[in-house]
N, CA, C and O of each residue as an XYZ file, in Angstrom:
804
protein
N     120.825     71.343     87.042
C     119.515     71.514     86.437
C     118.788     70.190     86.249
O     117.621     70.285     85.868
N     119.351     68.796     86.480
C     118.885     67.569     86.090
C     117.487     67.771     86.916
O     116.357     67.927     86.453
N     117.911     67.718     88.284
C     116.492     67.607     89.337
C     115.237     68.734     89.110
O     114.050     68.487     89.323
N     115.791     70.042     88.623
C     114.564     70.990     88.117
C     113.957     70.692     86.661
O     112.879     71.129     86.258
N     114.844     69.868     85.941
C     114.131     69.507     84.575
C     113.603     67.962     84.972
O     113.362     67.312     83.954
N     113.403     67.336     86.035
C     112.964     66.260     85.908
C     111.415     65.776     86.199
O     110.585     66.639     86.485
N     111.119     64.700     86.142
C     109.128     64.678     86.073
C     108.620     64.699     87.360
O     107.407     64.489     87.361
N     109.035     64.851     88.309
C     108.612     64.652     89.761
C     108.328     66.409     90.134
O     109.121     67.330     90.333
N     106.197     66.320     90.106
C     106.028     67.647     90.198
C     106.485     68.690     91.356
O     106.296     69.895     91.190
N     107.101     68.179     92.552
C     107.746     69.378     93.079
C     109.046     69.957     92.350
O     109.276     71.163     92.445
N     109.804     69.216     91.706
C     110.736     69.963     90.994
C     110.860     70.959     89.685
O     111.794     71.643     89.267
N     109.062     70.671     89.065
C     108.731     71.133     88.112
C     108.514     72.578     88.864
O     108.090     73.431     88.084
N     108.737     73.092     90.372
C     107.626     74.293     90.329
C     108.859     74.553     91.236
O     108.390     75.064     92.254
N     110.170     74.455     91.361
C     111.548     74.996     91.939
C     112.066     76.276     91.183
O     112.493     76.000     90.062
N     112.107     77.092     91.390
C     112.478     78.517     91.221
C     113.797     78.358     90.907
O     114.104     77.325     91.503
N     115.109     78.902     90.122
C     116.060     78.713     89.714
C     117.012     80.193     89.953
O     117.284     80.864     88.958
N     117.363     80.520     90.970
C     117.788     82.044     91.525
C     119.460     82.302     91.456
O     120.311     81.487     91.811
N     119.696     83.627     90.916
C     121.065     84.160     91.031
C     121.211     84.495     92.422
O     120.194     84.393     93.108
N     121.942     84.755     92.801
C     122.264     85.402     93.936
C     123.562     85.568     94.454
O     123.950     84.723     95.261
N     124.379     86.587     94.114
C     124.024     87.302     92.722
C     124.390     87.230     92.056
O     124.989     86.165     91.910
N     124.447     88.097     91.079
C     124.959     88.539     89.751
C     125.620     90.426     89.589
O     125.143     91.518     89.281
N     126.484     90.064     89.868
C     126.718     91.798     89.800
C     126.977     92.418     88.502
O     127.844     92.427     87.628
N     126.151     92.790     88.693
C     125.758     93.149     86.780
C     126.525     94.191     86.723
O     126.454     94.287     85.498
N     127.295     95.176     87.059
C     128.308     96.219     86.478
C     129.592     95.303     86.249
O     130.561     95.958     85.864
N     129.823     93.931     86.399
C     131.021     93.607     86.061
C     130.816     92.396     84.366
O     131.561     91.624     83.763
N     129.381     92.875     84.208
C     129.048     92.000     82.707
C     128.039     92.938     81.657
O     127.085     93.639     81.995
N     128.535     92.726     80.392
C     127.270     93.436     79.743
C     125.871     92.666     80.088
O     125.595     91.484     80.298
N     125.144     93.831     80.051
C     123.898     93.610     80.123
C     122.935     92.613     79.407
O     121.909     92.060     79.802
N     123.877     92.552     77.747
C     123.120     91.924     76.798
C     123.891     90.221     77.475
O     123.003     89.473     77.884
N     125.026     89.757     77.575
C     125.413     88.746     78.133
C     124.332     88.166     78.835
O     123.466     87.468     78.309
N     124.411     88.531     80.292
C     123.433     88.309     81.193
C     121.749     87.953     80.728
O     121.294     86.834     80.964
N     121.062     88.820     80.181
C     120.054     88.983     79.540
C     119.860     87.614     78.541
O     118.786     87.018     78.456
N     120.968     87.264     77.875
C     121.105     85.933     77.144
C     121.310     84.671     77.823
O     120.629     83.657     77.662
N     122.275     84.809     78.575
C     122.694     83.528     79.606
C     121.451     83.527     80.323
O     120.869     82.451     80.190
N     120.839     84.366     81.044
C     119.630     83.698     81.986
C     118.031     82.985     81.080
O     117.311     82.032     81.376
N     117.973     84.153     79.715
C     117.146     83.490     79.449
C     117.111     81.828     78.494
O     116.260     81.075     78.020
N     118.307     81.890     78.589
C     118.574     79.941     78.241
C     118.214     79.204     79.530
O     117.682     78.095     79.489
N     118.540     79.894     80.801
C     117.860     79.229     82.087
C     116.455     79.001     82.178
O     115.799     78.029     82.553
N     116.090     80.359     81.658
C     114.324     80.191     81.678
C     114.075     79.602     80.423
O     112.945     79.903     80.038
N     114.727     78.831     79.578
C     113.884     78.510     78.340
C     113.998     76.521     79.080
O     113.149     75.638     78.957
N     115.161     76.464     79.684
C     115.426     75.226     80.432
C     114.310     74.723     81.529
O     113.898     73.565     81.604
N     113.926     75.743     82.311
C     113.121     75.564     83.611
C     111.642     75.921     83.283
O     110.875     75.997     84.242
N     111.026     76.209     81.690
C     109.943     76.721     82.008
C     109.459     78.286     82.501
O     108.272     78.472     82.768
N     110.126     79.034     82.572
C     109.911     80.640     82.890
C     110.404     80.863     84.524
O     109.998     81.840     85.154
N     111.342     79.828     85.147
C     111.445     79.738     86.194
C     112.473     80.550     86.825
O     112.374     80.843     88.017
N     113.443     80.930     86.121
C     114.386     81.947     86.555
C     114.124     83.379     87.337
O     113.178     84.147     87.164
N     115.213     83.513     88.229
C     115.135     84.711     88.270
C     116.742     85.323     88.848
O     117.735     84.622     89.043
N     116.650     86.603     89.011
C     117.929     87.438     89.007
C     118.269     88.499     90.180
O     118.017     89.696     90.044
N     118.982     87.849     91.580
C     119.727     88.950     92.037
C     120.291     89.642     91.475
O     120.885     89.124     90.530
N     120.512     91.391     91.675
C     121.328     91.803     91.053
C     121.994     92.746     92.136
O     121.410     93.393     93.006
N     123.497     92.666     91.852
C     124.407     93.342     92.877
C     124.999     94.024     92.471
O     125.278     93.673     91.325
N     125.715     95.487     92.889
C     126.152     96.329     92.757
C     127.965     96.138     92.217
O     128.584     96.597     91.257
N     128.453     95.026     93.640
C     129.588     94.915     93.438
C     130.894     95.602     94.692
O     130.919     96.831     94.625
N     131.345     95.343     95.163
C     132.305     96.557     96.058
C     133.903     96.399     96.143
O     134.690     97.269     96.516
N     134.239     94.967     95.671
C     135.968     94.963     95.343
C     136.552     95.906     94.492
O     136.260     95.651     93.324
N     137.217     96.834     94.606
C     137.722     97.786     93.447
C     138.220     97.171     92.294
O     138.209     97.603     91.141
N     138.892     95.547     92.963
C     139.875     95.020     91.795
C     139.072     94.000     90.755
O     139.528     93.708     89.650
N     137.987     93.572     91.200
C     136.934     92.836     90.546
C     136.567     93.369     89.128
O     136.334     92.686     88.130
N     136.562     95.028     89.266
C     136.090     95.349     88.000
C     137.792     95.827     87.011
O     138.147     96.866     86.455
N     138.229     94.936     87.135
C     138.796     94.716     85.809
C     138.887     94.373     84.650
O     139.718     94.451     83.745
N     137.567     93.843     84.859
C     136.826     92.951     84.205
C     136.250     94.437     83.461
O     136.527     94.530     82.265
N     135.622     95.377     83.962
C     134.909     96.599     83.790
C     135.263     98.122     84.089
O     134.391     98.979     83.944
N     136.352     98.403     84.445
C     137.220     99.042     84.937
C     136.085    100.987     84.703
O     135.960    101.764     85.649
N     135.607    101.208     83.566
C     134.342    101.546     84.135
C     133.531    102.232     84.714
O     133.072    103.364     84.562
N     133.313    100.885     85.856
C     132.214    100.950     86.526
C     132.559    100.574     87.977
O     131.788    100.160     88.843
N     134.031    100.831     88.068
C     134.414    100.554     89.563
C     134.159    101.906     90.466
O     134.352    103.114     90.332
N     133.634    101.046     91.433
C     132.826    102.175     92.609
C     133.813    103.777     92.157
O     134.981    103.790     91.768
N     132.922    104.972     92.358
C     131.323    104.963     93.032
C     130.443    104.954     91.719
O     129.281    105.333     91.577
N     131.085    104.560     91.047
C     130.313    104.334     89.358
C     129.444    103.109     89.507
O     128.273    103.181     89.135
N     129.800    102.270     89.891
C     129.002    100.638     90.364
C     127.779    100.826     90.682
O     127.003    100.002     90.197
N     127.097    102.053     91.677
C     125.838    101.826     91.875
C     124.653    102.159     90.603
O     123.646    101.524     90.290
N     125.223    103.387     90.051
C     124.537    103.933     89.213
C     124.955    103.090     87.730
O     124.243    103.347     86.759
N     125.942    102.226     87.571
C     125.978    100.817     86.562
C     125.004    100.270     86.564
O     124.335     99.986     85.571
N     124.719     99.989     87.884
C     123.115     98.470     88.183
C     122.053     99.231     87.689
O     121.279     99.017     86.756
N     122.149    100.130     88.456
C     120.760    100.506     88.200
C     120.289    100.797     86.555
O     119.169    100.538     86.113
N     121.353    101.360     85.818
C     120.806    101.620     84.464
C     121.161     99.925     84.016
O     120.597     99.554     82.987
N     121.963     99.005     84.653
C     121.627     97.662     84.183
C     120.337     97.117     84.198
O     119.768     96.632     83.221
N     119.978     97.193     85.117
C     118.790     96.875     85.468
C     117.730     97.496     84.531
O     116.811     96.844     84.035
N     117.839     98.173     84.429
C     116.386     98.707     82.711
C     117.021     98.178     81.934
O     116.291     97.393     81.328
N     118.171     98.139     81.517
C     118.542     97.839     80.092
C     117.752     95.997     80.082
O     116.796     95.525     79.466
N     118.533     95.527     80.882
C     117.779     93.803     81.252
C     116.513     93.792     81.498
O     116.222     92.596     81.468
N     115.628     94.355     81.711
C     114.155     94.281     82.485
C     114.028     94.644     80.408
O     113.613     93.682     79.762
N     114.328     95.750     79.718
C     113.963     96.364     78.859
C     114.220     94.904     77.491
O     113.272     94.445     76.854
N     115.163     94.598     77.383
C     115.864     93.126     76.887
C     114.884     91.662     76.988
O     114.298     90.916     76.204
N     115.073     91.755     78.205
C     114.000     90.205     78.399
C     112.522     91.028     78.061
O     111.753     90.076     78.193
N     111.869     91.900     77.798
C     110.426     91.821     77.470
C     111.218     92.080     75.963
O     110.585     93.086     75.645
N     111.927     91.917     75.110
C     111.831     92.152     73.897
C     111.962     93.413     72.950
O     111.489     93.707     71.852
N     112.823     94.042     73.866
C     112.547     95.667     73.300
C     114.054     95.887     72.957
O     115.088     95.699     73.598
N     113.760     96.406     71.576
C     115.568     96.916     70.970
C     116.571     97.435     72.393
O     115.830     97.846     73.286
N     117.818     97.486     72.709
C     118.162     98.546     73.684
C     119.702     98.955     72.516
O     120.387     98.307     71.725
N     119.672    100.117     72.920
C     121.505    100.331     72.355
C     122.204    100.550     72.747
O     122.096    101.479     73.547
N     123.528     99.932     72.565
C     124.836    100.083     72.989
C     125.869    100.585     72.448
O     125.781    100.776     71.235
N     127.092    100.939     73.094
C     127.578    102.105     72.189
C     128.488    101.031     71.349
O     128.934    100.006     71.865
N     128.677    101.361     70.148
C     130.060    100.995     69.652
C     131.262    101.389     69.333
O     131.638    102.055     70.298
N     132.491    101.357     68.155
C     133.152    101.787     68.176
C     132.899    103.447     67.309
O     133.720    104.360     67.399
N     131.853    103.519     66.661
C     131.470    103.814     65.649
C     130.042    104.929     66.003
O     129.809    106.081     65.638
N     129.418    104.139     66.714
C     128.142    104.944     67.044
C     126.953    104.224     68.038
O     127.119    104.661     69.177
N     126.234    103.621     68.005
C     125.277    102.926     68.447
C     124.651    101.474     67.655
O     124.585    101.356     66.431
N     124.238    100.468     68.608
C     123.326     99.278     67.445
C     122.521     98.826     68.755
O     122.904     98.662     69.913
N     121.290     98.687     68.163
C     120.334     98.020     68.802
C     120.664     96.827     68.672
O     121.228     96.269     67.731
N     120.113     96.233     70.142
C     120.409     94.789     70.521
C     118.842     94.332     71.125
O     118.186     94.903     71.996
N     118.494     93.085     70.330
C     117.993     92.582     70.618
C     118.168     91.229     70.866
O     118.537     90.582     69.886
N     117.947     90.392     72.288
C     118.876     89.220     72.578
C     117.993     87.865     71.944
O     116.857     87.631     71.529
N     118.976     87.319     72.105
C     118.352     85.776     71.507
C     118.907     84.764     72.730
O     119.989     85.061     73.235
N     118.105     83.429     73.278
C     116.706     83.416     72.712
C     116.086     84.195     73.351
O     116.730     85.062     73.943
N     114.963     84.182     73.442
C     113.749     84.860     74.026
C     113.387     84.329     75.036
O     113.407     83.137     74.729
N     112.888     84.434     76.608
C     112.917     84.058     77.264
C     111.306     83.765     77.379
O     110.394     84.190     76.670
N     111.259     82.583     78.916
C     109.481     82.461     77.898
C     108.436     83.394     79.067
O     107.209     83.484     79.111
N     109.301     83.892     79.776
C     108.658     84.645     81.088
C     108.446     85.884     80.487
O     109.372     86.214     79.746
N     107.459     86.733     80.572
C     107.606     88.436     80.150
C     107.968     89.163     80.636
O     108.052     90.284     80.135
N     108.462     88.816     82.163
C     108.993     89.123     82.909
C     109.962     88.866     83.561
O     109.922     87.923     84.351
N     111.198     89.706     83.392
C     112.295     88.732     84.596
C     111.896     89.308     86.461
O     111.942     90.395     87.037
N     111.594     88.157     86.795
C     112.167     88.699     88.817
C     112.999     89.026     89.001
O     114.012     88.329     88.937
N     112.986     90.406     89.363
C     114.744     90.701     90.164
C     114.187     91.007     91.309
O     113.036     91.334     91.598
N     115.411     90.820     92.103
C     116.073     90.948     93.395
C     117.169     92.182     93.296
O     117.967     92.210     92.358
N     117.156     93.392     94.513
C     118.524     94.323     94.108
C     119.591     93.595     95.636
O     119.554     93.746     96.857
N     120.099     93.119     95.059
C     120.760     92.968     96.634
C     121.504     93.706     97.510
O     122.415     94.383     97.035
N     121.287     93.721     98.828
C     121.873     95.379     99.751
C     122.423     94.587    100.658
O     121.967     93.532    101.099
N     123.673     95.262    100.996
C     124.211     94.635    102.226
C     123.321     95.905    103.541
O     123.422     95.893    104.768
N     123.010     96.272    103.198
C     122.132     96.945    104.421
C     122.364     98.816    103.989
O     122.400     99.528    104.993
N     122.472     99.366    102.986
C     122.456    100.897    102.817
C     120.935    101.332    102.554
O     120.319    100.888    101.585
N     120.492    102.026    103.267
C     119.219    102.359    103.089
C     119.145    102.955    101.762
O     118.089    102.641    101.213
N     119.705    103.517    101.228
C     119.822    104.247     99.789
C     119.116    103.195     98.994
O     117.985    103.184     98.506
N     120.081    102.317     98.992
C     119.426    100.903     98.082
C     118.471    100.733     98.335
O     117.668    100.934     97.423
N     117.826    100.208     99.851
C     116.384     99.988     99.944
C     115.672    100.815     98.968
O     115.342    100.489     97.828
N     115.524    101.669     99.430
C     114.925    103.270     98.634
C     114.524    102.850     97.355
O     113.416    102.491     96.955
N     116.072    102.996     96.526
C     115.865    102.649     94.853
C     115.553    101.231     94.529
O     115.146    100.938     93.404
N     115.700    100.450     95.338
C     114.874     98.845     94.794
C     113.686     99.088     94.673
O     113.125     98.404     93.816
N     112.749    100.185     95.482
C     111.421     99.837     95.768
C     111.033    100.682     94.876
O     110.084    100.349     94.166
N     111.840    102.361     94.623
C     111.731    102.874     93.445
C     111.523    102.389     92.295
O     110.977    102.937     91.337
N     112.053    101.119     92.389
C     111.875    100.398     90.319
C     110.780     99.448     90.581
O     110.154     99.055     89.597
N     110.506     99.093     91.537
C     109.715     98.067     91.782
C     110.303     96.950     91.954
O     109.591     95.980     91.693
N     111.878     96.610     92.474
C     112.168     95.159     92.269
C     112.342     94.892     93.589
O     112.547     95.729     94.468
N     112.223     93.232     93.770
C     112.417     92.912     95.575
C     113.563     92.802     95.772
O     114.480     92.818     94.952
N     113.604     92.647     97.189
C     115.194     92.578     97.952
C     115.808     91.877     98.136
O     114.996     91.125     98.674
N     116.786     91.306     98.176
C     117.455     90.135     99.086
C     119.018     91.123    100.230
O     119.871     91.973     99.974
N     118.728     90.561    101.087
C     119.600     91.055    101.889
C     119.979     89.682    103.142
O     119.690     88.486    103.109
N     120.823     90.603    104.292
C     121.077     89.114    105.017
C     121.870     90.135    106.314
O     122.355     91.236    106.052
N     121.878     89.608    107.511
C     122.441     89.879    108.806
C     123.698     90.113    109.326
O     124.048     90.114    110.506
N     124.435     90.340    108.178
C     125.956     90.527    108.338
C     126.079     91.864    108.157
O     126.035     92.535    107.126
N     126.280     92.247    109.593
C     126.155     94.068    109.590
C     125.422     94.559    110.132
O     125.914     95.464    110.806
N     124.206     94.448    110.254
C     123.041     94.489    110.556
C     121.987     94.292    111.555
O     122.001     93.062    111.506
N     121.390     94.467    112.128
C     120.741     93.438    113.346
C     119.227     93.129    112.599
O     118.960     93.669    111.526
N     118.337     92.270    113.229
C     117.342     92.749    112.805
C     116.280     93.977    112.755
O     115.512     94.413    111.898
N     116.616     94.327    114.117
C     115.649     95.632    114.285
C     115.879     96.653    113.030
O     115.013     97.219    112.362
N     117.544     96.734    112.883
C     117.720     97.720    111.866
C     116.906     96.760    110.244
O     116.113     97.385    109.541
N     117.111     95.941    110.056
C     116.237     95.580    109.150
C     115.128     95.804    108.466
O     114.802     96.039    107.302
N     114.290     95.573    110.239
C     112.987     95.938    109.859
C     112.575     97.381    109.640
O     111.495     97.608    109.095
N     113.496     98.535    110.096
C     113.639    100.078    109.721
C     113.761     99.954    108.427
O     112.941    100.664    107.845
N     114.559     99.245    107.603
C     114.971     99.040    106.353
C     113.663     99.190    105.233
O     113.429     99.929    104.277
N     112.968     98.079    105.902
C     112.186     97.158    104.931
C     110.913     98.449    105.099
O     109.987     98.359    104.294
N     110.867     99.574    106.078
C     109.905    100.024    106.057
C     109.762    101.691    104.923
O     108.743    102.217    104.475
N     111.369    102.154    104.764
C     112.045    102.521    103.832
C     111.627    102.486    102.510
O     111.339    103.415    101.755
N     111.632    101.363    102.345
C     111.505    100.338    100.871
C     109.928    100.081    100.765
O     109.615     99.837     99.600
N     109.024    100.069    101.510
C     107.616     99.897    101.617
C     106.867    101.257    101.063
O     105.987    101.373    100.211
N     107.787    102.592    102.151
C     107.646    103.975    101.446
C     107.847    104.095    100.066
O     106.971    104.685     99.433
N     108.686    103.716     99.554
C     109.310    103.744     98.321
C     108.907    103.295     97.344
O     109.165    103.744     96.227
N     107.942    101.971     97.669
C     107.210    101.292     96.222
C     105.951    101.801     95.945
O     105.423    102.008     94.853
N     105.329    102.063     97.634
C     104.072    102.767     97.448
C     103.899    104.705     96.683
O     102.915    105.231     96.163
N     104.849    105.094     96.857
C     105.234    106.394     96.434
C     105.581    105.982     94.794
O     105.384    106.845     93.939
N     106.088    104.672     94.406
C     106.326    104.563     93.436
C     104.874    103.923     92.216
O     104.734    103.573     91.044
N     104.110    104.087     93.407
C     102.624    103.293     92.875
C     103.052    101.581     92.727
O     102.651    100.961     91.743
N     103.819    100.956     93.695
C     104.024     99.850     94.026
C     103.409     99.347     95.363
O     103.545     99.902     96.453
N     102.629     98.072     95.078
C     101.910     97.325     96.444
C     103.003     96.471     96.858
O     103.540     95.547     96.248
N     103.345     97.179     98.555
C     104.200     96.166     98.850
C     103.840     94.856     99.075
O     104.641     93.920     99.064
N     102.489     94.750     99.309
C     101.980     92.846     99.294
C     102.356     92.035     98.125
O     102.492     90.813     98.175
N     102.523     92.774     97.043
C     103.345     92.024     95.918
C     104.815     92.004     95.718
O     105.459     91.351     94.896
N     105.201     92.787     96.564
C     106.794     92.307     96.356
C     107.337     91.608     98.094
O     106.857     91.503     99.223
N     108.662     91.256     97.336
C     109.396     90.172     98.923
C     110.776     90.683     98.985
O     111.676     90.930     98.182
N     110.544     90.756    100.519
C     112.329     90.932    101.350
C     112.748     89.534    101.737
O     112.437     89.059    102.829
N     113.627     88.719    100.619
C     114.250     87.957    100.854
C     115.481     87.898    101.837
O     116.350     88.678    101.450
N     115.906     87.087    103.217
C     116.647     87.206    104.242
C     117.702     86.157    103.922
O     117.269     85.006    103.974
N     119.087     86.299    103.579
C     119.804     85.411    103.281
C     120.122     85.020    105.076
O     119.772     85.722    106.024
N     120.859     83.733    105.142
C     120.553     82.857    106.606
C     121.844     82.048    106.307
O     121.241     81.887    105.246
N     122.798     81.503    106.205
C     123.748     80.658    106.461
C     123.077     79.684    106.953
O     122.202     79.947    107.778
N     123.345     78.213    106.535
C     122.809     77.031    107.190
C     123.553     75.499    107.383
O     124.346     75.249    106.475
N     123.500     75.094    107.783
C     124.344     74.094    108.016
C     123.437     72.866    108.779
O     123.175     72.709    109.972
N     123.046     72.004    107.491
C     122.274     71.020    108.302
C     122.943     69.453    108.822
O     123.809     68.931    108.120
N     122.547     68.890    109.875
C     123.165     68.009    110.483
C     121.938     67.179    111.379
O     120.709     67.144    111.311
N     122.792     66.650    112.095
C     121.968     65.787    113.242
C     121.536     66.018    114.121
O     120.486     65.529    114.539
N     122.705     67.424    115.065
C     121.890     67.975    116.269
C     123.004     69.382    116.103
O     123.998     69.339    115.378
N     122.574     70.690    116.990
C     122.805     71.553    116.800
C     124.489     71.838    117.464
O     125.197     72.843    117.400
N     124.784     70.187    118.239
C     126.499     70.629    118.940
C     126.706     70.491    117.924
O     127.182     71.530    117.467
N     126.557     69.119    116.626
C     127.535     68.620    115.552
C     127.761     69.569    114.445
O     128.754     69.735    113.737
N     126.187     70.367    114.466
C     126.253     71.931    113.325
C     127.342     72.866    114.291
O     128.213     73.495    113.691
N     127.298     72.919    115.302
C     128.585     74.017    116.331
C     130.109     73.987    115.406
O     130.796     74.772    114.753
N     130.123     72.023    115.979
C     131.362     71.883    115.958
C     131.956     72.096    114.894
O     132.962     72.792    114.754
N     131.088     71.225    113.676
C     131.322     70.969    112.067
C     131.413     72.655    111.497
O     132.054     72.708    110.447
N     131.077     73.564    111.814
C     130.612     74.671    110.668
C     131.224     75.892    111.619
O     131.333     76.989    111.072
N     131.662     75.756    113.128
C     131.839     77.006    113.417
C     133.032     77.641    112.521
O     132.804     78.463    111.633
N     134.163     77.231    112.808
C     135.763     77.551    111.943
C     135.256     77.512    110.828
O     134.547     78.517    110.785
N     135.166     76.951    109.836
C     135.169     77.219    108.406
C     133.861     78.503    108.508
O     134.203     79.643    108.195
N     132.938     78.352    108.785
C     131.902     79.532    108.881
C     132.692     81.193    109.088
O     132.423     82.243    108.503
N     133.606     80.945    110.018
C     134.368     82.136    110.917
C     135.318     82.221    110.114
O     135.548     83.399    109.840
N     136.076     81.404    109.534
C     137.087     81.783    108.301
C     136.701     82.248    107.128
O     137.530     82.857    106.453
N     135.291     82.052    106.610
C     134.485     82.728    105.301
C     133.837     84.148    105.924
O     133.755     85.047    105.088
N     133.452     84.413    107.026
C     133.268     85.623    107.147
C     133.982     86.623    107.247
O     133.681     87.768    106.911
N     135.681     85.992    108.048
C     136.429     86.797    108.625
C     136.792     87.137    107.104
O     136.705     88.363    107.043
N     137.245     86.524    105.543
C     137.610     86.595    104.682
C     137.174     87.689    103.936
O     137.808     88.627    103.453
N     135.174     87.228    103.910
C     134.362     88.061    102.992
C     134.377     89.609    103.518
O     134.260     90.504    102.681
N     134.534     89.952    105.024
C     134.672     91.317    104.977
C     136.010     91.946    105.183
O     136.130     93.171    105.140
């Protein structure tokens, strides 16, 4: 955070992004608190992928909300946090009954940005555009053509939802590897690149 809190005005106007955050494996009120100390740091600059999740063993953490419970987790995460950062009581259950939570601090944005992130299920498209939040997605799986079927999905979906898609964004995640010339990015990044993919799926 040194270089986004520092006086040199391009860093004053650097965006500060999750990507992600799989919110069925954290309470809502957590999250909702931890980011808005980001935005009280950056100026209202934060914002929030939010991911579903798909390791079964991950949510041990949440045990839960392990798939096929995970999708329908985010999504009611996702109001509870959108509902949180503008300031509005939400409740959670306790041992006992219910207590409204209202988080501290206050974040200085009235709005949080989310992102729903999809590895490519059109379903998701659908319900991102349903709530109104943008996308982030990326080419692993995918081609582009099917993409752009995707994104047109999600265009249906915001406008049906009384959402202008000129105001929202399909963020394209890209792997990158910068260097000197494109053999030394080959040589340097192919194996380790091919060992993180072969891993992640």
């Amino acid at each position: 955070l040194e270089l986004l809190l520092a006086d040199e005005p391009a860093s004053k106007k650097i965006g500060v992004r999750a990507g992600s955050v799989v919110l069925p494996l954290h309470h809502p009120a957590r999250v909702a608190e931890d980011w808005a100390v980001i935005d009280n740091l950056t100026n209202g600059r934060a914002g929030l992928a939010i991911a579903s999740g798909w390791q079964p063993d991950d949510f041990v953490l949440r045990p839960e909300n392990t798939p096929p419970n995970n999708k329908t987790a985010m999504m009611q995460g996702i109001d509870q946090l959108r509902r949180m950062w503008r300031g509005e009581t939400v409740d959670f259950p306790t041992k006992t009954g219910t207590f409204g939570v209202v988080t501290q601090p206050r974040p200085v944005s009235k709005e949080i940005e989310l992102w729903v992130t999809t590895a490519g299920n059109p379903a998701t498209w659908r319900e991102a555009g349903e709530i109104g939040a943008t996308v982030l997605t990326h080419l692993l799986g995918q081609s582009i053509e099917e993409v752009a079927g995707k994104i047109s999905i999600y265009h249906d979906a915001l406008r049906k939802a009384g959402h202008d898609p000129a105001n929202h964004k399909v963020t394209l995640m890209l792997h990158t590897y910068v260097c000197r010339d494109r053999e030394q990015a080959r040589r340097v990044a192919e194996k380790p690149m091919k060992d993180y993919l072969s891993a992640a799926v």
